[in-house]
C-alpha positions as CSV (number, residue, x, y, z in Angstrom):
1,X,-17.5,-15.7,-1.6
2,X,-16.8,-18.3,-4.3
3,X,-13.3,-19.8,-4.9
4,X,-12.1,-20.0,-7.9
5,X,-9.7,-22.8,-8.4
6,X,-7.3,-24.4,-10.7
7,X,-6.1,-27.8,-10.2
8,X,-2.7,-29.0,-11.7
9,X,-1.1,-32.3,-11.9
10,X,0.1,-34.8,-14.4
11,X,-1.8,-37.4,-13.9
12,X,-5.2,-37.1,-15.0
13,X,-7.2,-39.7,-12.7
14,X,-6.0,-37.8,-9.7
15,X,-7.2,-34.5,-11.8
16,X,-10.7,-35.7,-11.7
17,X,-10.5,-37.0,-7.9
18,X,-9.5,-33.5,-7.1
19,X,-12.3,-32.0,-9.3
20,X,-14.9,-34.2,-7.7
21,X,-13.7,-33.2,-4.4
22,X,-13.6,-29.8,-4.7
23,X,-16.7,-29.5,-6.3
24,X,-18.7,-31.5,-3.4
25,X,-18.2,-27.9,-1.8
26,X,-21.1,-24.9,-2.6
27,X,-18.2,-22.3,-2.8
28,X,-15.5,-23.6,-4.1
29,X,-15.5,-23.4,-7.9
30,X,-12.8,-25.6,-10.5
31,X,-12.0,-23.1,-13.8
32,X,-9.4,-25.1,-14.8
33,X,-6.8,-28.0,-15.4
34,X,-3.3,-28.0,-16.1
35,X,-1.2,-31.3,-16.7
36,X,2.6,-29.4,-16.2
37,X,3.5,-26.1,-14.9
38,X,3.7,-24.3,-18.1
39,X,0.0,-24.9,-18.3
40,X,-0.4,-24.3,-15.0
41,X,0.7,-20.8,-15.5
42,X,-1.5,-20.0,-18.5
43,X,-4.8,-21.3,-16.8
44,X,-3.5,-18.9,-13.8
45,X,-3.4,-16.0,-15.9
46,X,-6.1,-16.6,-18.3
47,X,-9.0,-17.3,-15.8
48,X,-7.2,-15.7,-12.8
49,X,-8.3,-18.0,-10.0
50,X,-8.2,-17.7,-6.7
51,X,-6.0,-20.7,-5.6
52,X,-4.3,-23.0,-7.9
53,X,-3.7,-26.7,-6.7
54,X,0.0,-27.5,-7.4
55,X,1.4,-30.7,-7.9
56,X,5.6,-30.5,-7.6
57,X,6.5,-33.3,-9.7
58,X,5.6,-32.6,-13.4
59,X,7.4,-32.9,-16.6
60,X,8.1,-29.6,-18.8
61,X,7.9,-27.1,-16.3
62,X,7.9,-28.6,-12.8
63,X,5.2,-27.1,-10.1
64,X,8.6,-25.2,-8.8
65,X,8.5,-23.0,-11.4
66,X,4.9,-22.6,-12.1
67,X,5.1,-21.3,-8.2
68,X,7.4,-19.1,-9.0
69,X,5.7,-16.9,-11.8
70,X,2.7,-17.8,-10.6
71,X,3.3,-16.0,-7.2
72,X,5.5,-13.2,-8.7
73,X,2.3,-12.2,-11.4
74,X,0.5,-11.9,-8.4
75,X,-2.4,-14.2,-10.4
76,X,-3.0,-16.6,-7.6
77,X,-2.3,-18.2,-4.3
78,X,-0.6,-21.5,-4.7
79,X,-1.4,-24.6,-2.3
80,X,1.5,-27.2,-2.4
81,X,0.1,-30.9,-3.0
82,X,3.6,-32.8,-1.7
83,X,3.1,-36.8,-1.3
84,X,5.9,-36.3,1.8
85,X,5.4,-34.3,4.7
86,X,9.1,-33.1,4.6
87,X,9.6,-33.4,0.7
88,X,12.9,-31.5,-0.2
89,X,11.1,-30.0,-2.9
90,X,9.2,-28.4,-0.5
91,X,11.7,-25.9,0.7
92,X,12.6,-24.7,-2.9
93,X,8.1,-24.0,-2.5
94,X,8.5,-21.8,0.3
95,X,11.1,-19.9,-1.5
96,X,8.8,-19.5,-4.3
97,X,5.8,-18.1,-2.6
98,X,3.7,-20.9,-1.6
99,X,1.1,-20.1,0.3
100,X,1.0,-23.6,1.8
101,X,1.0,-27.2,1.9
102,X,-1.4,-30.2,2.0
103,X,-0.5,-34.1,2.0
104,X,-2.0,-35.8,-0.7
105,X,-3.3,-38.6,1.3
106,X,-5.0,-35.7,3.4
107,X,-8.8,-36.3,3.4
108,X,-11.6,-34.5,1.4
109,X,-12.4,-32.5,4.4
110,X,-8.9,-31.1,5.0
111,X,-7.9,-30.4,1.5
112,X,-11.3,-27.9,1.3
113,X,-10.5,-26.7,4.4
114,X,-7.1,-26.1,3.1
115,X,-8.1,-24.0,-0.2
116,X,-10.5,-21.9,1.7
117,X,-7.7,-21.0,4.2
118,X,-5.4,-20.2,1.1
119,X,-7.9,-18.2,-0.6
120,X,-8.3,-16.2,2.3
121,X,-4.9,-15.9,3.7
122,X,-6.5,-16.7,7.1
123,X,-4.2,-19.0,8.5
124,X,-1.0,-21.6,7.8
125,X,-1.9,-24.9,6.5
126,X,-1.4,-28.9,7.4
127,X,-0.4,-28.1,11.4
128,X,1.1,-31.5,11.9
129,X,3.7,-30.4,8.6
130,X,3.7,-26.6,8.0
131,X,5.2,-25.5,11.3
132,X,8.1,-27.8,11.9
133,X,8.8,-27.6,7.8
134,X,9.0,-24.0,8.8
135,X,11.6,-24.2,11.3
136,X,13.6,-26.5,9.0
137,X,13.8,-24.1,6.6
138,X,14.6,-21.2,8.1
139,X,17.5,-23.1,9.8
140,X,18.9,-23.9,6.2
141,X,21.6,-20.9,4.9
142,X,20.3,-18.7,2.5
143,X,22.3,-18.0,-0.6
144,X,22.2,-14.1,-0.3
145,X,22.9,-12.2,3.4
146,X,20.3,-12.6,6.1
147,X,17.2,-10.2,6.1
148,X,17.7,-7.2,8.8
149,X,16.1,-7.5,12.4
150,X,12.9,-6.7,12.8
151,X,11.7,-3.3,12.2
152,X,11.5,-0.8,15.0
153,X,8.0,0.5,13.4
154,X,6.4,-2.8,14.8
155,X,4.3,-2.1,18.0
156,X,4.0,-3.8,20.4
157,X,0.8,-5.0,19.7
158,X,1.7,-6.2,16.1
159,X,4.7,-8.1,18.0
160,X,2.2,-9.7,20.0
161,X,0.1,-10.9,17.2
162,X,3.1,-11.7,15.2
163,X,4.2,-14.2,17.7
164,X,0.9,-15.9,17.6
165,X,0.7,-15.9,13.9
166,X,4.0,-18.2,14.4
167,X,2.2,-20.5,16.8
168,X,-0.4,-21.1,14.0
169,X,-3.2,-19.5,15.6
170,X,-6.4,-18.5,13.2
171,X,-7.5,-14.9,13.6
172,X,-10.0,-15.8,15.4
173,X,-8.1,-17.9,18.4
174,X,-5.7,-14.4,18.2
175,X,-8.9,-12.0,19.0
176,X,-9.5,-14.6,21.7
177,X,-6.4,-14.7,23.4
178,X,-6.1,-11.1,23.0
179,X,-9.0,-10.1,24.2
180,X,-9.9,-7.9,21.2
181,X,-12.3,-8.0,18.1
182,X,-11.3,-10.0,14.9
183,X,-11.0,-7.0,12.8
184,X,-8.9,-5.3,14.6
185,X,-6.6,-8.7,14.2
186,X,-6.9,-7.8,10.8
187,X,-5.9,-5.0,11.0
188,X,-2.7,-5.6,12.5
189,X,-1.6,-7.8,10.6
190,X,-2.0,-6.2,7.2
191,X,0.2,-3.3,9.0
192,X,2.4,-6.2,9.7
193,X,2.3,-7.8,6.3
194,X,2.8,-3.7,4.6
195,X,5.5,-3.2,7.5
196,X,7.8,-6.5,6.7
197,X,7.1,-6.5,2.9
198,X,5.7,-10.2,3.3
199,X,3.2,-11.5,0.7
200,X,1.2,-13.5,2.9
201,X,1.3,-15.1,6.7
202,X,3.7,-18.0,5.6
203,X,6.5,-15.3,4.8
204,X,5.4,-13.4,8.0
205,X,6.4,-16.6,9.8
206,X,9.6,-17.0,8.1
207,X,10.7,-13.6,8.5
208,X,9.8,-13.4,12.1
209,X,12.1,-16.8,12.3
210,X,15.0,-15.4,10.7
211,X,15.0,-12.1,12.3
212,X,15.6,-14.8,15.9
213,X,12.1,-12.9,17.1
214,X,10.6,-17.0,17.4
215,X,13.1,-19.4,20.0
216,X,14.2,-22.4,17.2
């Protein structure tokens, strides 16, 4: 599978180190460059990648809102780049449809690891940040009522996997410590992603925090 990525940030010597980057990597692709989130959103929907690379901080249209209708088109993933690992900016993200977060000062290795993940909707990002920001978040009041408890629906299988989805685990370590095949981890959580109405695993997370199913 090759990537397709779009990076965006205003400053264009940190453009080109990202370029460079991802471009050491055989299956990671760049298709485009935006310097604010209104052009952001165009290079999303015009060459439809598979991840775009979003800086916050931008002037026009802030990577906030280039999240936002990025996510809601349904054109791409979006992967956070946040120069602080608890950046308040970061929880406005989340409620945008992030699919995660990487440090800036994260190395090369990491931030390919990172957009490979994203791509594939295999895992959370940055463990050391993406957790604990997590739990801060869901701790913070929402502006509308809180979502319902869990469904009934969920097995309990899928509540098990759920749980460990929380924890951080890959699908992979889950089929481990279940004792069952990766596909059939797959499987379960797609039924869990259809069941909870989440668009990937970081809004399975929060909804599993905010329905008390994870201790805070």
């Amino acid at each position: 599978m090759n990537v397709r990525v779009v990076v965006a940030d205003d400053q264009a010597l940190l453009r080109a180190g990202l370029r460079g980057i991802v471009g050491t990597a055989p299956d990671l692709t760049v298709v485009g460059e935006a310097g604010d989130g209104a052009a952001a959103v165009e290079a999303a929907r015009t060459q439809r990648p598979d991840v775009v690379l979003m800086d916050i901080r931008m002037p026009g249209m802030d990577g906030l809102h280039a999240t936002r209708l990025i996510t809601s088109a349904g054109t791409a993933r979006v992967l956070i780049l946040t120069t602080f690992d608890l950046d308040e900016y970061v929880y406005a993200a989340l409620r945008g449809g992030a699919s995660g977060f990487l440090l800036k000062d994260a190395p090369p290795a990491d931030l390919l690891a990172a957009i490979r993940v994203v791509a594939a909707g295999e895992a959370l990002l940055a463990p050391t940040v993406t957790r604990r920001l997590i739990k801060e978040f869901c701790a913070r009041p929402e502006p509308a009522a809180a979502p319902p408890a869990l469904p009934a629906s969920l097995t309990g299988r899928e509540r098990q996997v759920l749980l460990l989805v929380t924890a951080g685990l890959s699908n992979a370590e889950i089929a481990v410590r279940l004792g069952i095949g990766a596909g059939t981890v797959k499987t379960h959580i797609s039924h869990l992603l259809a069941k909870l109405g989440a668009r990937d695993r970081v809004q399975l997370v929060i909804i599993a925090y905010r329905a008390g199913f994870v201790p805070r």
